[in-house]
N, C-alpha and C positions, 0 to 999 in steps of 0.2 A: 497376478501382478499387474499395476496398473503404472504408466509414469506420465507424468507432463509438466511441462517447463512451469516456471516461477518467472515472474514478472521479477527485472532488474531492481526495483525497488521494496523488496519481498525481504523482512527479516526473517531469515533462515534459521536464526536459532530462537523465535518466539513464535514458531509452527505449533499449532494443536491438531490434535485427532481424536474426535471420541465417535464411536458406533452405538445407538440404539433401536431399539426395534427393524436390527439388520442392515439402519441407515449410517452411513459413514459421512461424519461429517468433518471438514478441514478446513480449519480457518488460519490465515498466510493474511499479517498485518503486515502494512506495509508502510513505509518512511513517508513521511509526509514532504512534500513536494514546495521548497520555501518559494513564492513567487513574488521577484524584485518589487521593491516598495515603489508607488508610485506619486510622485510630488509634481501640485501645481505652481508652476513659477509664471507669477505677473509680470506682462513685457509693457513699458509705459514707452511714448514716444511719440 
């Protein structure tokens, strides 16, 4: 048995796991991360 944490932005229930040639592999997609819009405002004066 193996365990380790999930990053806080880890959708827990679209977890996969498939093992081939012994290899296990886990793919843990994760939320995308919205980063505030940024706007240029012209100061005249």
């Amino acid at each position: 048995m193996r365990r380790f944490r999930l990053p806080e932005n880890a959708k827990v229930d679209q977890v996969k796991a498939s093992m081939e040639n012994g290899v296990l592999t886990v793919t843990v997609p994760k939320e995308e991360v919205k980063k505030p819009e940024v706007k240029a405002i012209e100061i005249s004066g």
